[in-house]
PABAMAR-958285 format. One record per residue (C-alpha): residue number from 1; x, y, z. Coordinates in steps of 0.1 Angstrom, whole numbers, plus 2048, in hexadecimal, padded with zeros to 3 digits. Example, Ala and Ser with C-alpha at 12.3 -4.5 7.8 and 13.67 -1.06 7.14 Angstrom:
! residues 2
1 87B 7D3 84E
2 889 7F5 847
//
This chain:
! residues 801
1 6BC 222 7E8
2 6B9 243 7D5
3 6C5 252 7F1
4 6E1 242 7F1
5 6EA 24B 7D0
6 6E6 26F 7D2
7 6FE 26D 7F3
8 713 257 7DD
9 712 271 7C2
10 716 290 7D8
11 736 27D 7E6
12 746 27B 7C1
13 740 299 7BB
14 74B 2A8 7DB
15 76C 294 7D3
16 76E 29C 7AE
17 76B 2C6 7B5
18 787 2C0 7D2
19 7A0 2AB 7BA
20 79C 2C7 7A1
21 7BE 2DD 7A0
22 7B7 300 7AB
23 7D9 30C 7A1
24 7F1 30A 786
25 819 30E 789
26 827 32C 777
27 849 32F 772
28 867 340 762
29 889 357 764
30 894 37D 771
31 8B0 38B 75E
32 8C1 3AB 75C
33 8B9 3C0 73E
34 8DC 3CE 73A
35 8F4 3AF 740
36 8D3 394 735
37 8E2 382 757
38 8CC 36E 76C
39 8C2 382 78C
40 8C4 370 7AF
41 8AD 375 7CB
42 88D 389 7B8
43 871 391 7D0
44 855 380 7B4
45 837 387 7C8
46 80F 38F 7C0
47 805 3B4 7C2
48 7ED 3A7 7E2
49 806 39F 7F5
50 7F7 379 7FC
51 814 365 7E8
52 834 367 7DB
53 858 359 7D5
54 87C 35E 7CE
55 892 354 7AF
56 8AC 33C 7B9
57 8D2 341 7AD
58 8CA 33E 785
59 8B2 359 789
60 895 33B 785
61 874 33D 799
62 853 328 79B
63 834 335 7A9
64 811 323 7B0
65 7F4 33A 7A3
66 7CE 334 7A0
67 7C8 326 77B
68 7A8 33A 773
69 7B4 35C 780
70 7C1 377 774
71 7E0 386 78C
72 7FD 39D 78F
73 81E 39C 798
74 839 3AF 79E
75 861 3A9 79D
76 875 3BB 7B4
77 897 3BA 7BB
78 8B3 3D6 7CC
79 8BC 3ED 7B1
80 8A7 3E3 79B
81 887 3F4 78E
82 86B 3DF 798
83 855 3CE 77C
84 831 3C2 77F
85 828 3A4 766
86 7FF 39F 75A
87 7FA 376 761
88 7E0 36B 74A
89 7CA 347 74E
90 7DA 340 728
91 7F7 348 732
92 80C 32C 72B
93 837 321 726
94 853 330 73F
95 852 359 744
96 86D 36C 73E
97 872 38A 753
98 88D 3A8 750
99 892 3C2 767
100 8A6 3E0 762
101 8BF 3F2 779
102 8B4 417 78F
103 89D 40E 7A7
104 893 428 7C0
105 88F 413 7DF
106 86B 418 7EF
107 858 40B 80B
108 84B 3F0 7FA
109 868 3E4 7ED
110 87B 3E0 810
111 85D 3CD 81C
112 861 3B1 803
113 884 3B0 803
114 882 3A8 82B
115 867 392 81B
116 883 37C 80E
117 897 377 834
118 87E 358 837
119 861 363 84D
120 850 34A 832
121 86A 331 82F
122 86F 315 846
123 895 316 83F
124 8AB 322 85C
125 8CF 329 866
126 8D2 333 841
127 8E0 354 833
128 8E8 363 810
129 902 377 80B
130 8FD 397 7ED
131 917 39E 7D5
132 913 3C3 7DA
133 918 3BF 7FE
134 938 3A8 7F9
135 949 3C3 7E4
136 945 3DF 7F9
137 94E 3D2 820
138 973 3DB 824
139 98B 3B8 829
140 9B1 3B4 828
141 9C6 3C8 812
142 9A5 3CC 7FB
143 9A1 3A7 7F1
144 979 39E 7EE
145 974 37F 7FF
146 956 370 802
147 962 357 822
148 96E 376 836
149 94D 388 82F
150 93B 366 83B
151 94F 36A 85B
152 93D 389 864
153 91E 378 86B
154 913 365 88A
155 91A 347 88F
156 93B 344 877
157 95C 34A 885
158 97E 355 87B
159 99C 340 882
160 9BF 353 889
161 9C4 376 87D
162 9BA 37A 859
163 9B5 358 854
164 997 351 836
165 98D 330 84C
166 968 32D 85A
167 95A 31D 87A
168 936 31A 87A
169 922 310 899
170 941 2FF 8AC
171 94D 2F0 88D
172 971 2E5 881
173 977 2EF 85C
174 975 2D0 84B
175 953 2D0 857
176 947 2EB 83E
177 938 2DB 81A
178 945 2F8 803
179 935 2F7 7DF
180 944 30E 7C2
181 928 308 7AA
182 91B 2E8 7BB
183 944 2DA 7B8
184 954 2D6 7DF
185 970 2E8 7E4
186 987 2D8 7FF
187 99F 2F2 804
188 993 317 803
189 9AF 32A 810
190 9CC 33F 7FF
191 9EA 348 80B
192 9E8 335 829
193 9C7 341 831
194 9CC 364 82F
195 9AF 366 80D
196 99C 34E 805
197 99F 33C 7E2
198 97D 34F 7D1
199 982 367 7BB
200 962 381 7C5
201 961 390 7A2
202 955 370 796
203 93A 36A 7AE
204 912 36B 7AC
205 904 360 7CE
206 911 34E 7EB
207 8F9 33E 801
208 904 329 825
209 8EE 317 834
210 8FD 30C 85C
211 8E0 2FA 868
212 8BF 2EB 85C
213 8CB 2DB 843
214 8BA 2D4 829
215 8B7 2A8 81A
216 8CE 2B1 7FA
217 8E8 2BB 80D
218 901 2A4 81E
219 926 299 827
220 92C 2B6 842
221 921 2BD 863
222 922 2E4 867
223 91D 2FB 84F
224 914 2FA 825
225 921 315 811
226 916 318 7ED
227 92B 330 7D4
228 918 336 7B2
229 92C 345 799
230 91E 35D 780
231 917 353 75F
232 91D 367 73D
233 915 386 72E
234 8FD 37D 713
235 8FA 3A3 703
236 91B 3AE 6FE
237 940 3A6 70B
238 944 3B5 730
239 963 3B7 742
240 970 3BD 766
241 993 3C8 76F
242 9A5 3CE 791
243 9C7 3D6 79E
244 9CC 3D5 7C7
245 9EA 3D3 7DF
246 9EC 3AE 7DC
247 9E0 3A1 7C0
248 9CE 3AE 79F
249 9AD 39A 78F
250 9A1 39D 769
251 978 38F 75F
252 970 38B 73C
253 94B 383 736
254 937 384 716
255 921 36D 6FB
256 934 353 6E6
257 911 34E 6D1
258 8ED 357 6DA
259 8EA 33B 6EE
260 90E 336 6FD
261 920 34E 715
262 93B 34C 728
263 94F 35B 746
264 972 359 750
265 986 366 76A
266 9AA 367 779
267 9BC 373 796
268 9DF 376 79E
269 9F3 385 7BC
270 A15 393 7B8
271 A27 38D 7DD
272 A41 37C 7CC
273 A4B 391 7BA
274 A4D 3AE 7D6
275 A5E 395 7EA
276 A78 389 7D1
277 A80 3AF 7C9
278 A83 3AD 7EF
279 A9B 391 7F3
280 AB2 3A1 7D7
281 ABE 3B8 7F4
282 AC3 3A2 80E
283 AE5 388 80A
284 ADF 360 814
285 AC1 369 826
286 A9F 354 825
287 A83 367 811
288 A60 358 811
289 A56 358 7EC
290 A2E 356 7EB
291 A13 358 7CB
292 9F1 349 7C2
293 9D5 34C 7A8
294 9B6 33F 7A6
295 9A3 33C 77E
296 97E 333 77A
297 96B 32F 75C
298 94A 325 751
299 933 31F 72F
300 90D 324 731
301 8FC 313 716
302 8DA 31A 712
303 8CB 2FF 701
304 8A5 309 702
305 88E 31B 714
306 88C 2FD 733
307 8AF 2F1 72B
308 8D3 2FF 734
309 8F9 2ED 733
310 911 300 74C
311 934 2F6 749
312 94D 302 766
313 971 2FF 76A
314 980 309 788
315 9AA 307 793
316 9BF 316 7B0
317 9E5 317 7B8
318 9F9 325 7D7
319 A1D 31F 7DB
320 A29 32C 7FA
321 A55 329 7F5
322 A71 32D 813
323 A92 333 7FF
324 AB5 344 801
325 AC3 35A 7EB
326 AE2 358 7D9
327 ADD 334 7CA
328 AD3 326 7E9
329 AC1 307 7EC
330 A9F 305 7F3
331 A95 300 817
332 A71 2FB 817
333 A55 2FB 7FC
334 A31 2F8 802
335 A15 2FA 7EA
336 9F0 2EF 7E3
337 9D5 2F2 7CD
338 9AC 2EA 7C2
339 9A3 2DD 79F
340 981 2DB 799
341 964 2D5 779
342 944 2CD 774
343 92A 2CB 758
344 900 2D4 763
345 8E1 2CE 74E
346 8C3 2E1 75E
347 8A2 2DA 751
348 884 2F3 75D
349 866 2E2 754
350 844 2F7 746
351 833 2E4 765
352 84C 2EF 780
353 85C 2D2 782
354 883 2D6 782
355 8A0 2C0 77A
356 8CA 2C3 77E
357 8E2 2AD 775
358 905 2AF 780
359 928 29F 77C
360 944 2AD 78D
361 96F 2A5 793
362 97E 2BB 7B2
363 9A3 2B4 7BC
364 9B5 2C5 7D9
365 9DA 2BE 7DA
366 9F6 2CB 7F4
367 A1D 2C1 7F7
368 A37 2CB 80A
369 A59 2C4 80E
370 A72 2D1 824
371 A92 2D1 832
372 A9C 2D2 85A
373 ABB 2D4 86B
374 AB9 2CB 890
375 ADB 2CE 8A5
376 AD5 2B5 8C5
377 AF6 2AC 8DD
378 B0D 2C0 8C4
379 B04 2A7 8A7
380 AF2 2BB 88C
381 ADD 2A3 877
382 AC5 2A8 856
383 AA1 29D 852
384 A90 2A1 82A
385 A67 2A1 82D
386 A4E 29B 817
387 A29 2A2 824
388 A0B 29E 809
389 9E8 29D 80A
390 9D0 298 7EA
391 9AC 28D 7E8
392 99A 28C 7C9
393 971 28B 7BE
394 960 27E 7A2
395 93B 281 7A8
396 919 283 796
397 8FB 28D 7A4
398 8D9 291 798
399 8BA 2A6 7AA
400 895 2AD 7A4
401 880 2C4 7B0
402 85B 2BF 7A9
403 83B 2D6 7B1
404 81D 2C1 7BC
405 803 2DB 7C4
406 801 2FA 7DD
407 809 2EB 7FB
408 820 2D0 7F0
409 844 2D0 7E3
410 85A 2B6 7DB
411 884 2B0 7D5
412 894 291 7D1
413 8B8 282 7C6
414 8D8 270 7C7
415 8FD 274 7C6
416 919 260 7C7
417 93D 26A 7C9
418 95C 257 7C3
419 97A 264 7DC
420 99F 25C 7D9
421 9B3 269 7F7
422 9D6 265 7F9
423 9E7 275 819
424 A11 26D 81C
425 A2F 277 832
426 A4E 26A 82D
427 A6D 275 83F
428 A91 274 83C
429 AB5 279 84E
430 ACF 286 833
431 ACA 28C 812
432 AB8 26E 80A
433 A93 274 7F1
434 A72 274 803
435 A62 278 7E6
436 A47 25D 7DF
437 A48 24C 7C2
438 A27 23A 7C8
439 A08 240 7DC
440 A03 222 7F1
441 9F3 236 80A
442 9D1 239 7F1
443 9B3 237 803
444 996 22F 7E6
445 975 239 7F3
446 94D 239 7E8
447 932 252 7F6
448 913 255 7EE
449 8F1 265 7F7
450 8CB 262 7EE
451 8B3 280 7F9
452 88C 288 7FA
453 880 2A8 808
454 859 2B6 80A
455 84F 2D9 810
456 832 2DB 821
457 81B 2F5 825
458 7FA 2E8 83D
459 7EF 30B 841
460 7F4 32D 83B
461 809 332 85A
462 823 314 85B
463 83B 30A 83F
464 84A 2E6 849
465 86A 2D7 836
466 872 2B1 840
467 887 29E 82F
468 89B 27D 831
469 8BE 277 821
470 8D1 254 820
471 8F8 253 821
472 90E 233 815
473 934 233 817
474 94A 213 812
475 973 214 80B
476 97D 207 7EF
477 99B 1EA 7EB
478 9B6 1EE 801
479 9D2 205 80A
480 9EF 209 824
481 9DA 223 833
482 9BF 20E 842
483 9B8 1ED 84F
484 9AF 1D2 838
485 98C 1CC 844
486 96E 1DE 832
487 960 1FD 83D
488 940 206 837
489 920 21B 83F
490 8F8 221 833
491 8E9 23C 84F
492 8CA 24D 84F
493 8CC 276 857
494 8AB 280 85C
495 8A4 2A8 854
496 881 2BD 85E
497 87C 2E1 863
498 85F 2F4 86D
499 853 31D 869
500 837 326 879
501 82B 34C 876
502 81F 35C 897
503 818 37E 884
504 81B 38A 862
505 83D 39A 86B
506 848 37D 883
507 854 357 880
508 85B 33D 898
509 874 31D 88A
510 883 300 894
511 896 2E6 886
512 8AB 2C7 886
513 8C6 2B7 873
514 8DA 297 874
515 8FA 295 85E
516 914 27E 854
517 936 287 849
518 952 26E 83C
519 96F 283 837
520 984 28F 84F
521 9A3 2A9 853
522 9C0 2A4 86B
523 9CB 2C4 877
524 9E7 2C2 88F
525 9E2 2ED 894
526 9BD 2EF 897
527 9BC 313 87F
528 9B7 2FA 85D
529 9D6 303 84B
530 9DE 2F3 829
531 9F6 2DC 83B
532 9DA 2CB 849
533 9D2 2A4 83C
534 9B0 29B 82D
535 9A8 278 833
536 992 25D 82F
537 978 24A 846
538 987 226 84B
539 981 209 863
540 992 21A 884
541 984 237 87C
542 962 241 87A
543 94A 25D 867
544 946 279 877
545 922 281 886
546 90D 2A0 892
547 8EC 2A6 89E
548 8DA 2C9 8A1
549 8C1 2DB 8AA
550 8BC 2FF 8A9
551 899 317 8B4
552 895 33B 8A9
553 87F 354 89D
554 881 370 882
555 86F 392 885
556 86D 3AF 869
557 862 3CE 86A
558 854 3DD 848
559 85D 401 851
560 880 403 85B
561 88A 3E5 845
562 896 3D5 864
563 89B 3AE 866
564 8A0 39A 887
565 8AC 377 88B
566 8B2 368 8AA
567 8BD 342 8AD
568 8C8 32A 8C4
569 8DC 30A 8BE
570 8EA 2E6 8CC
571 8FC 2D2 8BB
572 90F 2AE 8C2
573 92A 2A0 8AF
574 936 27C 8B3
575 958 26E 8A5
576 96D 289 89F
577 98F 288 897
578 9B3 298 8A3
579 9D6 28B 8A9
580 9DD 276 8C9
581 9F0 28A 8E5
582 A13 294 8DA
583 A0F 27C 8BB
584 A24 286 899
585 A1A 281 874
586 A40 27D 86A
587 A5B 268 87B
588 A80 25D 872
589 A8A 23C 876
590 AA8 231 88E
591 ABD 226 86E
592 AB9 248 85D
593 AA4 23D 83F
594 A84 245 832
595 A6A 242 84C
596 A43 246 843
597 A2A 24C 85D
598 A02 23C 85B
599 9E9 25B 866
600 9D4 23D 873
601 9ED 239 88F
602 9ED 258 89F
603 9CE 263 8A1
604 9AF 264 8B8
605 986 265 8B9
606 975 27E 8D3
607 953 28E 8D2
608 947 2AF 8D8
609 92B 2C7 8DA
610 925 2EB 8D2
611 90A 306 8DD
612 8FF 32A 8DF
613 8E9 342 8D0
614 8EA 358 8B3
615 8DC 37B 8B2
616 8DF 38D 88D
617 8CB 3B5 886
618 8CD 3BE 863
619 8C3 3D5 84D
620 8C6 3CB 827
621 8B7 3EB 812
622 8B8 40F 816
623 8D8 429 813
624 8E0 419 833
625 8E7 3F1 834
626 8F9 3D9 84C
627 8F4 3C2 866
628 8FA 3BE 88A
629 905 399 895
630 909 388 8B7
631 915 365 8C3
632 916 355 8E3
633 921 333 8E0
634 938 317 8F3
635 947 2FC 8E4
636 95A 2DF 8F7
637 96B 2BF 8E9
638 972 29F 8FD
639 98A 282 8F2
640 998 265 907
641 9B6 26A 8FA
642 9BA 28D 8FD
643 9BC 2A7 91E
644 9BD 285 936
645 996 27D 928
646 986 2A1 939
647 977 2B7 920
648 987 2D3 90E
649 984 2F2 8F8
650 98C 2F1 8D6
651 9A1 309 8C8
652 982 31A 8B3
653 96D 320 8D1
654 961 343 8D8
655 949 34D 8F4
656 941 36D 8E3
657 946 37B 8BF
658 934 394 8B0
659 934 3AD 88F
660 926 3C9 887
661 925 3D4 85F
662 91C 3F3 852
663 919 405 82E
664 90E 426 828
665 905 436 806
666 917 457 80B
667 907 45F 7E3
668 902 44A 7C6
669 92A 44A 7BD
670 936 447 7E3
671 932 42F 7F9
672 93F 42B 820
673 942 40B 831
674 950 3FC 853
675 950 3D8 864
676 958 3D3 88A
677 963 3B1 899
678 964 3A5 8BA
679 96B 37F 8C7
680 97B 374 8E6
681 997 36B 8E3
682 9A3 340 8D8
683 9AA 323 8EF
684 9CF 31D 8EA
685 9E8 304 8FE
686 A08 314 90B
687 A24 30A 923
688 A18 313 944
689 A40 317 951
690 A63 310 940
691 A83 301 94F
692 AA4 2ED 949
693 AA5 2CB 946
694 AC0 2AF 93F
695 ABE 292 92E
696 AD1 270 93D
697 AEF 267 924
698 AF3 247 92C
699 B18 24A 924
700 B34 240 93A
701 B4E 23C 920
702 B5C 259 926
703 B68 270 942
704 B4B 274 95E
705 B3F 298 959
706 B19 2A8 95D
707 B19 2AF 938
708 B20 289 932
709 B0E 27D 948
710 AED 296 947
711 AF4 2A4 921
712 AEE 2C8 91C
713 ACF 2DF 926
714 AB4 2DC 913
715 A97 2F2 919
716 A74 2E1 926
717 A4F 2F3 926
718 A37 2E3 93C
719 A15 2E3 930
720 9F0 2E4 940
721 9D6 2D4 937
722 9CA 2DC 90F
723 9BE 2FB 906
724 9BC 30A 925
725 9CA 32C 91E
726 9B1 345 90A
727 9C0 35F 8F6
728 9BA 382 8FC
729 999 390 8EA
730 99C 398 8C4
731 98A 3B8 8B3
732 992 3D2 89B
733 981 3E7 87F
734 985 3ED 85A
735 979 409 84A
736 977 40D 822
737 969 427 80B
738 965 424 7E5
739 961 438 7CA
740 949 433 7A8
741 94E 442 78C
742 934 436 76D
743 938 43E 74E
744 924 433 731
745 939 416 724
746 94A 411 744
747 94C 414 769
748 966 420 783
749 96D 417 7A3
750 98A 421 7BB
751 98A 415 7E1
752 99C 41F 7FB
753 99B 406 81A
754 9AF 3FE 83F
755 9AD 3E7 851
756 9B1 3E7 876
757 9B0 409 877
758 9B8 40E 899
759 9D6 3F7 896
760 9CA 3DA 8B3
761 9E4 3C1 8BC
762 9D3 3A3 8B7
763 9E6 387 8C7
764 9F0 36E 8A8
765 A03 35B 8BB
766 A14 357 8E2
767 A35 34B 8E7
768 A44 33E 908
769 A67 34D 90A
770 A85 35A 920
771 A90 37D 928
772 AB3 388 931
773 AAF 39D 950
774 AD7 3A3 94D
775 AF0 3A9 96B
776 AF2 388 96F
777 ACD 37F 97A
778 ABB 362 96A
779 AA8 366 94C
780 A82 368 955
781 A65 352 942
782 A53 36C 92F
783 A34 36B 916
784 A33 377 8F8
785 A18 386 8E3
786 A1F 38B 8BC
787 A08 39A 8A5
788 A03 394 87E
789 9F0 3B5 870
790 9F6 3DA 87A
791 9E2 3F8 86D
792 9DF 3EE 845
793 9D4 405 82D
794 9CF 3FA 806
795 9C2 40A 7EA
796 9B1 3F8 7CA
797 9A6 3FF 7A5
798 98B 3EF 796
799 97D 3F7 770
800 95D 3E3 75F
801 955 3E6 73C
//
């Protein structure tokens, strides 16, 4: 019996040492000394070299240290001098770290910033993009732009020729979830694509994620791309100010109080006022009148040490004008636009717990109306349009993030979104109004989503992330768009990822993600242009769904500050959606009235599949930076309605694609950079031969003649099957230098940048046409190649104060 006991005893014991915590959580903030702005992506790690972290976008990091020892730890960022912080056992409440610009880079230092590419994260098929690096990569006509820069890395693709649209992994572009301060933005695109609608002064850190996928995000199949803005000056008021070719940008930042800052900044291009001066010169001739500005503002309260308010305020306009001079009427108008706020609490708590609470409102809106005169069998007739797409969100979210010991992690929440969507096109013979004066086509709509996720770490080597998220979606009452049964949806998407560390410089991942998306966009081009329809889930037509799984590895190597990634990926989506064969969005009826077309109606369901590998070298420190990125990927769609039912290239697709980005510190006031692009060519449909047809008259009134029986000629293109022709390869390089000039209360910089320096023809578009051969010989059939952008130099001025 006594034995017992002590066994008995031994056993409680045993238990009781083992349930004791071993580790406490410390946590805290980076700033920067001079601007007392959070910092981003801080190495935080102990001076051993066993454990460390990363502050995430508000410069906040947590960190799990034994509780009776006494450690050391050092911040260390790029540019920054590194600081090392004394961690007490009695140390208690949240740190507060500030780090000071003029580091002089050392080996060390490269070795934990290649720390940070995720050789100990589970997370995959995820890649940050750096501020510094955004500014100084040469783009079109000088414009920073934070999407094009996204397109130089593997596995995101361009559209057309300077378009700002993204494909990632085989993707369309209504597949990417795009956050501007955790608001979605649905349309990111100015000037038909050519920028995109994010002003780069204003940003902090922009973070996609294209596979892997972690449970808290949702509503997309392809790609998540996350644009934090900065927050405000606390110190002092700072300003930024530039002037390029096409547009000039002003940033005001600075504190209201000693808890409140603020930033705001504007942009604003000037086309239309070069092309009105233009147009002045040329009599009763069309000139294409073109602006747009984008504003973004945001309030940082900071309520306490563990508590901070962040208001944002987002807005965006393009208007994009065909007119005639001289008091001529207006032919065509288009324009569009994003609205967007949201309020966020964050709570840190002294535990390591963390809390945010969000409500958000984003609208896109686009119109068009226009004016067509078509001249068939000598009778000229008149057709008004009017072609609109809005969708609007109100949503609130809520997320927690909670620290249960060492090994164990935890994140869990909810969201729910209200959408209205209202997609029209009304069309008219004469000079009768299309204009709607009500919006029976409203689609009301409810989404919602509840997450859990758990980091797991069973041993030193292997870093596991599962999670499980749960979608709903129901319409709401009824509308002329959609049938009048119900629709609605509750599906599981189950998400797990897994690191495992071969070598202290190597890692082996995997992952898999299932993901639900409920909103769709009808693109009757394939390129996403902001003519394109954003609608709604409904009973015919159902979500969207992927599957994918991806393998890789990632090697580093201390010395050279080298980082490989290498990935491979298969992906399936189900239910996507595209017009039906020759199918129109706008008709006329036979009396000439107003005639309104149901998208329902003309459009089909297919599924498809995309694949390939992804191969990306860079180099992220040093004098010398850049990366080297590679794709090899094939993409193939299949509809029943579409191509006779065989399978088919999507526009998009691109068997090869690759980058390769360089920037060079000629001194500390001059820097040199380049970026090369390669991609085969796109999958386009075009008339495989032309000729001259009639069409039977049917009239007999008359006298008997071949033009009244047969009509005139028309000319008729026979087409293949889709997509079957592929564009000749696209490549081209920009160059850009720039120029920095610091003074004590403000700083200088000039840059000089071309793009396509060795003036390639990129094909933009092909164009089926006849050439007169003359003497009397038939015209031949002919293709046509036409090209948007030469050789383009520009020149910009930047000052901050």
């Amino acid at each position: 019996m006594l034995r017992i006991l002590v066994l008995t005893y031994l056993l409680l014991r045993c238990c009781y040492v083992c349930a004791l915590p071993t580790h406490r959580q410390l946590s805290g903030y980076v700033y920067d000394r001079s601007t007392q702005l959070p910092i981003a992506g801080v190495n935080i790690y102990e001076t051993s070299g066993r454990k460390g972290t990363i502050s995430d976008s508000k410069g906040y990091f947590s960190l799990s240290i034994p509780i009776e020892a006494t450690i050391s730890l050092t911040f260390s960022f790029v540019g920054f001098r590194p600081v090392s912080e004394i961690i007490t056992p009695d140390q208690k409440g949240v740190l507060a770290v500030y780090l000071s610009a003029g580091q002089t880079l050392t080996e060390q230092t490269i070795k934990v910033v290649k720390n940070s590419s995720g050789i100990d994260n589970a997370q995959m098929s995820a890649l940050s993009l750096s501020m510094d690096k955004l500014n100084k990569i040469p783009v079109l006509l000088g414009e920073k732009d934070a999407l094009k820069v996204l397109q130089l890395l593997p596995g995101v693709q361009k559209g057309a020729e300077g378009s700002a649209g993204i494909y990632v992994r085989g993707g369309a572009p209504d597949q990417n979830l795009i956050l501007l301060d955790n608001t979605p933005i649905y349309n990111p695109n100015h000037l038909l694509g050519f920028f995109s609608a994010f002003n780069g002064d204003v940003l902090n850190r922009v973070d996609l994620t294209k596979g892997g996928f972690p449970a808290r995000f949702g509503g997309r199949l392809s790609s998540v791309i996350e644009l934090t803005t900065k927050d405000g000056s606390t110190d002092r008021l700072r300003g930024e100010a530039s002037a390029g070719v096409v547009a000039s940008r002003l940033t005001l930042s600075g504190p209201l109080s000693p808890n409140v800052s603020f930033v705001i900044a504007g942009r604003r291009t000037y086309l239309d006022i070069i092309t009105g001066l233009l147009g002045t010169n040329m009599a009763d001739q069309p000139v294409l009148k073109t602006f747009f500005h984008d504003l973004n503002a945001k309030l940082t309260i900071r309520i306490s040490e563990t508590d901070k308010v962040y208001v944002s305020g987002y807005a965006s306009k393009d208007k994009f004008n065909n007119i005639r001079t001289e008091k001529g009427p207006l032919r065509s108008a288009l324009q569009w636009g994003n609205g967007a706020g949201s309020i966020r609490w964050s709570h840190r708590g002294a535990t390591g717990a963390t809390s945010e609470a969000t409500l958000f409102y984003s609208q896109y809106a686009m119109n068009m109306q226009d004016q067509q005169t078509i001249i068939e069998n000598n009778v000229t007739n008149t057709y008004n349009l009017f072609y609109q797409s809005v969708i609007s969100d109100l949503s609130g979210k809520y997320d927690i993030s909670r620290y249960v010991n060492d090994r164990h992690q935890l994140r869990y929440g909810g969201q729910v979104t209200y959408h209205q969507f209202t997609p029209q096109a009304h069309v008219a013979e004469g000079n009768a109004d299309v204009t709607p004066t009500t919006n029976d086509e409203s689609v009301n709509t409810l989404e919602g989503g509840a997450y859990i996720e758990h980091s797991w770490s069973p041993g030193s080597r292997w870093r596991i992330n599962s999670g499980l998220r749960l979608s709903a979606y129901t319409v709401l009452g009824k509308g002329t768009g959609r049938d009048s049964a119900a629709s609605a949806y509750v599906r599981p998407e189950p998400r797990l990822s897994m690191a495992y560390r071969v070598t202290p410089s190597l890692s082996v991942k995997g992952s898999y993600a299932l993901m639900n998306q409920y909103v769709h966009l009808l693109s009757s081009t394939g390129i996403g242009l902001s003519t394109d329809l954003w609608v709604p889930t409904v009973d015919r037509i159902r979500p969207q769904t992927s599957q994918q799984v991806a393998l890789g590895f990632v090697n580093e190597w201390a010395k050279t500050g080298l980082t490989l990634t290498l990935e491979g990926y298969y992906k399936r989506m189900d239910n996507l959606l595209s017009y039906r064969e020759g199918a129109s969005f706008m008709s006329t009826n036979a009396q000439g009235g107003i005639s309104s077309a149901k998208w329902i109606d003309n459009v089909t369901s297919g599924q498809g599949a995309s694949y390939g590998t992804e191969f990306l070298l860079q180099k992220q420190a040093g004098r010398f930076s850049g990366w080297l990125g590679y794709t090899l990927s094939w993409t193939r769609w299949q509809f029943d309605a579409l191509n006779g039912g065989k399978p088919f290239f999507p526009r998009y697709d691109r068997r090869h694609d690759a980058s390769v980005v360089g920037i060079y510190e000629l001194s500390p006031s001059i820097s040199l950079s380049g970026a090369w692009v390669y991609g085969t060519g796109n999958a386009l449909t075009l008339p495989l031969s032309r000729y001259s047809g009639y069409s039977d008259q049917k009239n007999v009134a008359g006298p008997l003649t071949s033009s009244a029986v047969y009509g005139s000629a028309v000319n008729v293109k026979e087409y293949g099957e889709r997509n079957s022709f592929r564009a000749e390869a696209y490549h081209r390089l920009d160059v850009s230098l720039r120029f920095t000039r610091k003074r004590r209360s403000y700083e200088r910089v000039w840059e000089v940048s071309v793009y396509n320096v060795y003036n390639r023809r990129n094909a933009f578009l092909y164009s089926l046409e006849g050439k007169e051969q003359g003497q009397g010989l038939p015209s031949k059939t002919v293709l046509y190649k036409y090209s948007l952008f030469p050789v383009v130099p520009s020149v910009s001025y930047t000052v901050r104060f």
